[in-house]
Every structure is written in C-alpha cells, then in structure tokens.
C-alpha positions in Angstrom: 38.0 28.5 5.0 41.4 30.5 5.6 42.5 30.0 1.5 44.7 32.6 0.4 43.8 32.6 -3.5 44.1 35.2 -6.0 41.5 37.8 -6.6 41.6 36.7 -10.4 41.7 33.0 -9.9 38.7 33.3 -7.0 36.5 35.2 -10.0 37.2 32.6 -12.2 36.3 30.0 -10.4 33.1 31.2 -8.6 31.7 32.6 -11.8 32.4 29.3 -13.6 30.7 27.7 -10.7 27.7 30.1 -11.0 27.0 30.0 -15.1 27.8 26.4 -15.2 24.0 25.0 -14.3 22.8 27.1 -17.5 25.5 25.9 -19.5 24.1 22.1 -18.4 20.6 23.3 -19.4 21.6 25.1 -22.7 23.4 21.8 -23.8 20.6 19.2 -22.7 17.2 21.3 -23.8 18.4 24.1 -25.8 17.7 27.6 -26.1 13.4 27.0 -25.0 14.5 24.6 -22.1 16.9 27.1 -21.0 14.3 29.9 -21.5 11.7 28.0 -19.4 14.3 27.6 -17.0 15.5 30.9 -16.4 11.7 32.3 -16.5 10.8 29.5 -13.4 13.5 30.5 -11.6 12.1 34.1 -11.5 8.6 33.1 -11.0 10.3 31.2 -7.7 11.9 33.8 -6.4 9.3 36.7 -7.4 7.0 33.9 -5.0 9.3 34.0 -2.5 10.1 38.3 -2.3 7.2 39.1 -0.3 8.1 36.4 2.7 11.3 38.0 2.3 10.8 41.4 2.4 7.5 41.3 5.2 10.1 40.7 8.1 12.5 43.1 6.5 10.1 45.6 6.5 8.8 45.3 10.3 12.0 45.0 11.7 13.4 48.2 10.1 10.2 50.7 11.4 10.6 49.2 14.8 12.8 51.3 17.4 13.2 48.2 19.6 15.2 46.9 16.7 16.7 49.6 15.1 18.4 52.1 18.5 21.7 52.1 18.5 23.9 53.4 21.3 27.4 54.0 22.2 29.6 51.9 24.7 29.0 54.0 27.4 25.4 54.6 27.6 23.8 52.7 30.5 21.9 49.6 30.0 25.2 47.0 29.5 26.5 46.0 26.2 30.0 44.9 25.6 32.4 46.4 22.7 35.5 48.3 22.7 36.4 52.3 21.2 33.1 53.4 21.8 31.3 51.3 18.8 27.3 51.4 18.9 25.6 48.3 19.7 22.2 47.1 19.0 19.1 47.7 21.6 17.2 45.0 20.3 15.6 41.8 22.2 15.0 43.1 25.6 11.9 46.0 26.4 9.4 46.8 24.7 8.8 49.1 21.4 9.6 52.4 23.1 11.7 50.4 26.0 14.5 52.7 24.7 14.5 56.0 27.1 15.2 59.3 25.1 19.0 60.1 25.6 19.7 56.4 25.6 20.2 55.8 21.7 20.2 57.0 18.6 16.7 55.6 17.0 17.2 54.7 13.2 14.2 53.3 12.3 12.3 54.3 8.8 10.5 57.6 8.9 6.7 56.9 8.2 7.1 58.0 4.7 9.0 55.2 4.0 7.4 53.0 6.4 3.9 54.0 4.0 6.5 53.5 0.9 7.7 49.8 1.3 4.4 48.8 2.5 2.5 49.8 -0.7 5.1 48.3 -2.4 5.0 45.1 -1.0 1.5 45.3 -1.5 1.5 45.5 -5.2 4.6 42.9 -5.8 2.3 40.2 -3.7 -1.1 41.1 -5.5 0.7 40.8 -8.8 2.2 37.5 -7.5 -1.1 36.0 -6.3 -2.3 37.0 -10.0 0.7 35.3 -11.3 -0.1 32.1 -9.5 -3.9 32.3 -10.6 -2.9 32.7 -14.3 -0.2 30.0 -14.1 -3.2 27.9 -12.5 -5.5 28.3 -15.1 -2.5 27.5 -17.6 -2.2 31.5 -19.2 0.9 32.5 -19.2 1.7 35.3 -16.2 4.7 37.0 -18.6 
C-alpha cells in the first residue's frame, strides 16, 4: 500500500483501530467483562511466549545462523557497497571457516540466561494452566 497520509492522521486512525475492540467490550459487558477480557488475552499470549521464544532462542546461539560476512568474502552472496549478508542455510554448525565471517551468535552466558528464563516463564505457565483447570484462579 503506496498511501501518502499524514503522520498525525495515520496515528489516529491506527490507534482508533487498535482501542476500538475494548471500547466494543466496555460498552457490551462492562468494566468485569472487559476485565476478564483483557486478563484472557494475557493468559493467551503468556501460553503462547514460550513457542515463541524456543526458536528465537536456538536460532540466535547458532553460528550457522548468526555469521555475517562482507560482499567480498568467498563463498557467493549477492549485495552491493560491501553490506554483510547472512551465512545461514547451507553447512553445517561450524560450516563457517575462521576468516570467513564475523560470528554473532549469543555468548554462553546469555545462551545459559534466556534458557533459564524460558524455563521459568513455561513452568509458571504449565501451573497456570493446571490452576485454571482445577477452576483457581492463576492471577
């Protein structure tokens, strides 16, 4: 979509798009139907954070993924002014030779980091589910 809008006019209306639904809710249910709303909808997407993040995670301590190098470093790759370009898809995990690229993946410590993290947020979300189960209220 090529629209040439104003910066003002383009907050407007996306933001009246976006607050609209509760507005909906708010007028059919009231304040506890909007509450209930607003607390399944972060119950959904708390659900749905570790599926998200898992890949994220991999993907980023990975240096088949995460080597960069420039234009005119061997092994192809198209691009103009010298701009870095992605080594992923093709080799294995340390396919990447040592001069070849500049490796960016996380350094363990961060690798240990998000990984105990995403261990606690999907424990406390399989607790969630067990207590929304039995009909206790996770919150």
């Amino acid at each position: 979509m090529n629209w040439s809008i104003r910066p003002w006019l383009r907050r407007l209306v996306t933001r009246s798009i976006s607050i609209t639904p509760s507005i909906i809710i708010a007028g059919a249910v009231g304040r506890e139907g909007l509450n209930a709303a607003l607390n399944g909808t972060q119950v959904a997407l708390s659900i749905i954070l570790p599926f998200v993040s898992a890949p994220l995670i991999y993907f980023t301590c990975r240096n088949k993924y995460m080597t960069v190098r420039a234009e005119g470093d061997s092994g192809g790759g198209e691009g103009t002014n010298g701009a870095l370009h992605s080594m992923g898809g093709e080799g294995g995990e340390e396919g990447v030779g040592e001069g070849e690229g500049e490796k960016m993946r996380n350094h363990w410590f961060v690798t240990v980091f998000a990984v105990l993290t995403w261990t606690v947020i999907a424990a406390m979300n399989i607790a969630n589910l067990v207590l929304l189960g039995k009909g206790q209220s996770g919150a």
